[in-house]
N, C-alpha and C positions, 0 to 999 in steps of 0.2 A: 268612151262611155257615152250614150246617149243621152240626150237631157229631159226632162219628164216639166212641161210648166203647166202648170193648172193654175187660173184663175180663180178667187172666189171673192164673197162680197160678204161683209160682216156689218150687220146692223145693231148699233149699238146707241142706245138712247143716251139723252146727256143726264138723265137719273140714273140711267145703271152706272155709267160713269162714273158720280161721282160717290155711289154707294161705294164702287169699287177702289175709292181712294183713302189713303191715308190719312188719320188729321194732318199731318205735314204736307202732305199733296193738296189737301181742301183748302191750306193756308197762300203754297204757293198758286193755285189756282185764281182765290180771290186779290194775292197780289196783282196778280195779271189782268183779272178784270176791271180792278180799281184804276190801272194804269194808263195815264193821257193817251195811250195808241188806242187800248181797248173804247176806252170810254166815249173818246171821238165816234166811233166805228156802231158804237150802241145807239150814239144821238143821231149818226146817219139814218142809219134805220129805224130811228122809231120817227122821222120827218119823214120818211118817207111813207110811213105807215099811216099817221095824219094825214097825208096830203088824201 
């Protein structure tokens, strides 16, 4: 059987996002962003954004 691949590219905003989430997904989401990995990752970029 032949195989058919198509590529495509979906744009999706981080407000459609999170309209599209659950209150349970909006809680795990903020867990994640409260979390020393993320939070590190935020202060990166906002020094970098200062500089």
């Amino acid at each position: 059987m032949p195989k058919i691949i198509k590529q495509f590219e979906l744009d999706v905003t981080p407000e459609r996002f999170l309209n599209a989430c659950s209150p349970e997904e909006l809680y795990e989401v903020e867990l994640l962003i409260t979390s020393p990995r993320f939070t590190n990752k935020i202060n990166q970029g906002q020094k970098q954004l200062d500089q």
